[in-house]
C-alpha positions in Angstrom: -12.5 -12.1 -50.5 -15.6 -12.6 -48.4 -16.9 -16.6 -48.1 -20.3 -17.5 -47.8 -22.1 -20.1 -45.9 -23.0 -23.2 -48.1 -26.2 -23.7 -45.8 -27.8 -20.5 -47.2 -28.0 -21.5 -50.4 -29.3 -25.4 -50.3 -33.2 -27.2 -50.3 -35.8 -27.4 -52.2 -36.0 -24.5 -54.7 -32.3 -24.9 -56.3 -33.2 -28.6 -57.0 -36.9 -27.5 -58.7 -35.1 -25.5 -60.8 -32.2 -27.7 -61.5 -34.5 -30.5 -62.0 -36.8 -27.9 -64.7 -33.2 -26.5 -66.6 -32.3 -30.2 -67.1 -35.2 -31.4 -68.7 -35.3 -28.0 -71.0 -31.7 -29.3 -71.9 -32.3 -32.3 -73.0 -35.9 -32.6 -74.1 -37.9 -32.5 -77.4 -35.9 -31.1 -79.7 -33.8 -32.7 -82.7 -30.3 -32.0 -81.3 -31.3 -33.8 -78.4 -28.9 -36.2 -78.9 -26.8 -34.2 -79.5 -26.9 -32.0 -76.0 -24.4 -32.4 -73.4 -24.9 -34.0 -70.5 -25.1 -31.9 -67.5 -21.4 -33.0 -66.3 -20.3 -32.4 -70.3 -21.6 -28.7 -70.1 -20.2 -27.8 -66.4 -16.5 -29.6 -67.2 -15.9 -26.5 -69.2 -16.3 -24.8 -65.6 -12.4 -24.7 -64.1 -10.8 -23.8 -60.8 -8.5 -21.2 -61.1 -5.7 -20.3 -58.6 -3.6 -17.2 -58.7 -0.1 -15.5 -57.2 -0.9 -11.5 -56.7 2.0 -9.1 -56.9 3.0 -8.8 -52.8 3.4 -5.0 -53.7 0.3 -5.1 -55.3 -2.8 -2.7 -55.1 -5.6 -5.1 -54.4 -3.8 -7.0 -51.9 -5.0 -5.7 -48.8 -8.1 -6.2 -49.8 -7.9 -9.8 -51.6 -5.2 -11.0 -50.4 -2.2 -12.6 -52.7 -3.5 -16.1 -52.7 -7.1 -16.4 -54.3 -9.3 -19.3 -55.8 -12.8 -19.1 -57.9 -13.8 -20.8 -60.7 -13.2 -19.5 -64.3 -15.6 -20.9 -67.7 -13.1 -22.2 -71.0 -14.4 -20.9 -73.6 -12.4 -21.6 -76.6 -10.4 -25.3 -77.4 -6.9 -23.5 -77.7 -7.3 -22.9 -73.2 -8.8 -19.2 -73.4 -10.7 -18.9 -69.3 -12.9 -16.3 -68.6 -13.5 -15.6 -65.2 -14.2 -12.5 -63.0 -11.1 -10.1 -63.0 -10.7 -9.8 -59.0 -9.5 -13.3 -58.8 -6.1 -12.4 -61.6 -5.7 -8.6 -61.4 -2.0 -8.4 -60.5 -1.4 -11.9 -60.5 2.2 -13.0 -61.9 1.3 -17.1 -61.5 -2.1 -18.7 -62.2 -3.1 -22.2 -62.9 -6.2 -23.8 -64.0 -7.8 -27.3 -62.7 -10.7 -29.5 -64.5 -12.9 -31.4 -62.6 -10.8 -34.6 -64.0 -8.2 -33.4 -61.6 -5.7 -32.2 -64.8 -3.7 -29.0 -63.1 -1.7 -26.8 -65.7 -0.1 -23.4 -65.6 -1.9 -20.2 -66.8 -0.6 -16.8 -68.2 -2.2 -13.7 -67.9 -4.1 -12.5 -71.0 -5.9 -9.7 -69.8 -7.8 -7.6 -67.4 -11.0 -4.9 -68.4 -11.4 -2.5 -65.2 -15.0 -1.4 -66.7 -16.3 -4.7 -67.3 -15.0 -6.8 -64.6 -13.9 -9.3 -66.9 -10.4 -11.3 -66.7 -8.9 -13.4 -69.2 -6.1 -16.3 -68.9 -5.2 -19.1 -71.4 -3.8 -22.5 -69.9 0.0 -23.1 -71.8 -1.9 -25.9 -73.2 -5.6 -27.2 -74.3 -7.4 -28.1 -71.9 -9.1 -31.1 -73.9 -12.5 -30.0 -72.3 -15.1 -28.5 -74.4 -15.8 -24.8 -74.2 -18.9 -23.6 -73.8 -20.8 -21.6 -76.1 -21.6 -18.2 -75.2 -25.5 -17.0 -75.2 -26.7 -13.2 -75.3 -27.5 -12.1 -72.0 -29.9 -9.4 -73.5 -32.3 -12.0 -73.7 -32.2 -13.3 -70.9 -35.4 -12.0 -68.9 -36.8 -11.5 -65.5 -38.2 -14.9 -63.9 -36.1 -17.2 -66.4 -34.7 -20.1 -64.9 -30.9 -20.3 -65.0 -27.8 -23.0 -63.6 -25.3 -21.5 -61.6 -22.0 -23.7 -61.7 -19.1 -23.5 -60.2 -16.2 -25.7 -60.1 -16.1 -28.8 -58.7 -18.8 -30.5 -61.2 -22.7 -31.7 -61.1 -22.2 -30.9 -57.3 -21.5 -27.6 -57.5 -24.0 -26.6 -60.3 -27.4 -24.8 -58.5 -30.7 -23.8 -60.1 -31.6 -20.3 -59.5 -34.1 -17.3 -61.0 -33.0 -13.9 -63.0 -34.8 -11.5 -60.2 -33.7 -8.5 -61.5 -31.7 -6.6 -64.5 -30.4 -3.0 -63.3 -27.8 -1.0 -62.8 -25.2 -1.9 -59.7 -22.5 0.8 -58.2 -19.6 -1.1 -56.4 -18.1 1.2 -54.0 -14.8 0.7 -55.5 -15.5 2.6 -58.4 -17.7 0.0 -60.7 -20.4 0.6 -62.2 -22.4 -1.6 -64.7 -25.2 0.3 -66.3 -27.2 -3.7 -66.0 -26.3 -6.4 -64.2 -27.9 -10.1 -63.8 -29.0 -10.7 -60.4 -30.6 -14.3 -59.6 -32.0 -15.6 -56.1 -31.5 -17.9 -54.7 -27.4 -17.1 -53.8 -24.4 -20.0 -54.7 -21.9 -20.1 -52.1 -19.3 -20.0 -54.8 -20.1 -17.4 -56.6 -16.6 -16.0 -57.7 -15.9 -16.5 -61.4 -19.2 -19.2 -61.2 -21.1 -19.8 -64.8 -24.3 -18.2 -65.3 -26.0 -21.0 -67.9 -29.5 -20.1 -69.6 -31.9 -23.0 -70.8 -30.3 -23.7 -74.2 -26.5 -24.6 -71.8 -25.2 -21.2 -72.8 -23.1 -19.4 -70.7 -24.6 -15.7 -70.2 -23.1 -14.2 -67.0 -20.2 -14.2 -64.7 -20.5 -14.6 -61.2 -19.0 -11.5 -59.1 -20.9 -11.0 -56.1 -23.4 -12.0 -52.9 -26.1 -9.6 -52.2 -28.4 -8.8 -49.7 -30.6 -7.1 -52.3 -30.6 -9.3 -55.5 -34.3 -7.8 -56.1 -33.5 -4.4 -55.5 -36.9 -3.6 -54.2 -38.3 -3.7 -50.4 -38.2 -7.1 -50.4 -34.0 -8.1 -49.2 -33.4 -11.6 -50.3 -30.3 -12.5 -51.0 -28.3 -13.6 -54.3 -25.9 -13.3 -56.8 -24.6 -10.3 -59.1 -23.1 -11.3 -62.9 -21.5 -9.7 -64.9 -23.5 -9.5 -68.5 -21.5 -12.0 -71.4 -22.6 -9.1 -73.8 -20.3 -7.3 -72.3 -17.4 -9.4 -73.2 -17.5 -9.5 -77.5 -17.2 -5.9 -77.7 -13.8 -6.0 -75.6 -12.4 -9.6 -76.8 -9.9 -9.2 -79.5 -8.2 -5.9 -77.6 -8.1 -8.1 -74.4 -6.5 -10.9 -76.4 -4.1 -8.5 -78.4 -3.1 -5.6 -75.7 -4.4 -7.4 -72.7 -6.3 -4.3 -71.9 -9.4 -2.0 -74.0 -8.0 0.3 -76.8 -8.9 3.5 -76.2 -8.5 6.3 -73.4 -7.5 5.0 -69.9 -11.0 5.2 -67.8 -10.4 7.6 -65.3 -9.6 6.5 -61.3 -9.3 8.3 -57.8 -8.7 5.5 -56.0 -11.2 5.8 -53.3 -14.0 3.4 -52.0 -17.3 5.2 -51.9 -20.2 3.9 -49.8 -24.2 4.6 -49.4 -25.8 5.1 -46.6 -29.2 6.9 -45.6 -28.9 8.6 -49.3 -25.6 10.2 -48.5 -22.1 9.0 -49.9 -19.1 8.5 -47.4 -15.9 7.3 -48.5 -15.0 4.3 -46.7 -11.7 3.8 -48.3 -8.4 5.8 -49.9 -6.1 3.6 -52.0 -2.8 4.7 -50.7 -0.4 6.7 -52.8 -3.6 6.9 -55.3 -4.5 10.7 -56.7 -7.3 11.1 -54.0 -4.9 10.5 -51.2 -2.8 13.4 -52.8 -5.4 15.7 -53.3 -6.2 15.1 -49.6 -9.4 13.2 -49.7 -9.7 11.6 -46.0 -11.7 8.1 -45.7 -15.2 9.5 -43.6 -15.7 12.1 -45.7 -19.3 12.4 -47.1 -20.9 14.5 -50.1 -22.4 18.1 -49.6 -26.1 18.0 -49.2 -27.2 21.1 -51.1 -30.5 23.2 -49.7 -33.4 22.4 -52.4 -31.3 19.0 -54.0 -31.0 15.5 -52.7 -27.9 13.9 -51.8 -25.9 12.0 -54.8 -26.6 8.5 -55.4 -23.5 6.1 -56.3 -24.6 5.3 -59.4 -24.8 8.5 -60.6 -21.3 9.6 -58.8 -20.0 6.7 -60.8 -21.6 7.3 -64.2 -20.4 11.3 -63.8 -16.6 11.0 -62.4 -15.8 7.4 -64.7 -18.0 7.8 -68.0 -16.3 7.1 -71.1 -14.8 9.2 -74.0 -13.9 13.1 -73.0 -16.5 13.5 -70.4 -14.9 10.3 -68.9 -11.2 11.5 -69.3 -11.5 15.0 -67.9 -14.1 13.8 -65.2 -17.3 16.2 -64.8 -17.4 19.7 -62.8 -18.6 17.9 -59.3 -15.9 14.9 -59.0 -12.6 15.4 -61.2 -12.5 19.0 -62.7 -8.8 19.2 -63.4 -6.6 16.0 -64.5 -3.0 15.9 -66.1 -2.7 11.7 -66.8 -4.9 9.6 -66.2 -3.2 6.8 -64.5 -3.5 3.3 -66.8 -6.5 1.1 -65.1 -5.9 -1.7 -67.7 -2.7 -2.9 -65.8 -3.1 -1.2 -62.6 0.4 -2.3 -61.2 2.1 0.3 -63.3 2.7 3.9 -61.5 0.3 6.5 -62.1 1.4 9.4 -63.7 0.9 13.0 -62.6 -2.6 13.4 -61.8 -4.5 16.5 -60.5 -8.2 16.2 -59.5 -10.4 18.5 -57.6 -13.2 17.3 -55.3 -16.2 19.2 -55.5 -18.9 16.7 -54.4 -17.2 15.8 -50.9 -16.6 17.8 -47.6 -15.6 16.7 -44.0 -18.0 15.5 -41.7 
């Protein structure tokens, strides 16, 4: 999992913003009182520590040891954090900033969202925190970004943008929160809005958070409307009801308006169909090349479309291969890829 510099993200903007949250926290209202102190609101923010699988998909790429932060959100030990940091993870353990350590299970993991889900074997005596609506959130609000590790790990930042973002490892949100400027620790961080609610999770630097001509850096999170709809079957099944989302298990890059695949999961149904990593998409006379969003939102949608893929990325598919735990073997799969060709 890539690290960022702690430099990058200090001086005076973070504090102006901190310093403007804090006094919308805690100013003229009746329940004044009543609002948490900065350090009550951020102790729901936990360190989270997992043991990947050593046969394990995602382990050449994030390793079997990995550590972020994760938001409690419930009294009974329910974490939410992002789901890179516990997909295939058979040990996990949670840590409050009082220093308390305890053992985790595995609740659940939602490929689509991004979300994870892991309960400590006891309460964590902490208080949760309450869970805003990220839809109205707006451009230019002020937000906190904490990890863990307390009032010195929480950052002011600003919601620069809400748009769609492609991950090249087939993920696609249709909108995402970005803020500027970035937190160092950004993995499974809290995304608070002025009333202390928690409305993101943190996934990702950028180099783009604007999206525009301008490339300043910051975060990505991952919508908290995205989690209610998805709650009770993560809690129950540990995985979405429904039709398995479809995956080829390749890593599908941008560059200069053309797709190239950077990256073939091994043993994955693109690797058997014969996909080769530095293949790129056909450029046909009279239409531009793809975009990743829209190779995303064609070859993973939801429902039948989803299932059976669309005519230019997956036109033929015998079992779709479980994402929800993506340690078990996929089943027969056929796919047929239209949209790529050899360089």
């Amino acid at each position: 999992m890539a690290k960022a510099s702690r430099g990058s993200s200090s001086g005076i903007a973070p504090r102006a913003v901190l310093g403007a949250i804090v006094i919308s926290l805690v100013s003229t209202s009746a329940a004044a009182a009543e609002t948490a102190s900065i350090d009550d609101l951020v102790s729901a923010v936990v360190r989270i520590n997992t043991h990947i699988n050593p046969e394990g998909r995602t382990v050449q790429g994030l390793g079997r040891e990995r550590e972020g932060s994760g938001i409690l959100i419930d009294s009974d030990g329910l974490v939410l954090t992002i789901g890179y940091l516990m997909v295939e993870a058979y040990a996990a353990e949670v840590g409050a900033n009082n220093g308390r350590t305890m053992p985790a299970n595995v609740v659940g993991y939602d490929q689509e969202s991004g979300f994870g889900l892991l309960r400590a074997i006891a309460p964590l005596k902490l208080k949760p925190m309450p869970l805003g609506k990220s839809a109205e959130i707006k451009e230019g609000d002020p937000v906190l970004i904490a990890s863990f590790g307390g009032r010195g790990m929480v950052a002011g930042a600003y919601v620069v943008a809400k748009r769609e973002f492609a991950g090249s490892w087939e993920y696609l949100l249709d909108e995402a929160l970005f803020t500027a400027p970035p937190h160092p620790a950004w993995s499974g961080a809290a995304l608070i809005s002025r009333e202390g609610k928690l409305v993101g999770v943190g996934s990702l630097i950028v180099g783009d958070a604007g999206g525009g001509s301008d490339k300043a850096p910051g975060n990505m999170f991952v919508p908290i409307d995205r989690l209610s709809p998805i709650l009770g079957d993560l809690i129950a099944t540990g995985r979405m009801v429904g039709p398995a989302r479809p995956w080829l298990g390749i890593n599908t890059d941008e560059m200069g308006g053309r797709l190239f695949v950077s990256r073939v999961t091994p043993a994955s149904p693109a690797e058997r169909a014969g996909i080769k990593r530095g293949r790129r998409d056909r450029q046909r006379q009279g239409r531009a090349a793809q975009k990743l969003g829209r190779f995303l939102s064609q070859g993973l949608g939801s429902g039948e479309r989803g299932r059976h893929g669309c005519a230019r990325c997956a036109a033929r598919q015998r079992g779709a291969p479980n994402q929800g735990q993506v340690d078990e073997p996929a089943r027969p799969f056929e796919v047929e890829i239209n949209v790529l060709t050899a360089i």
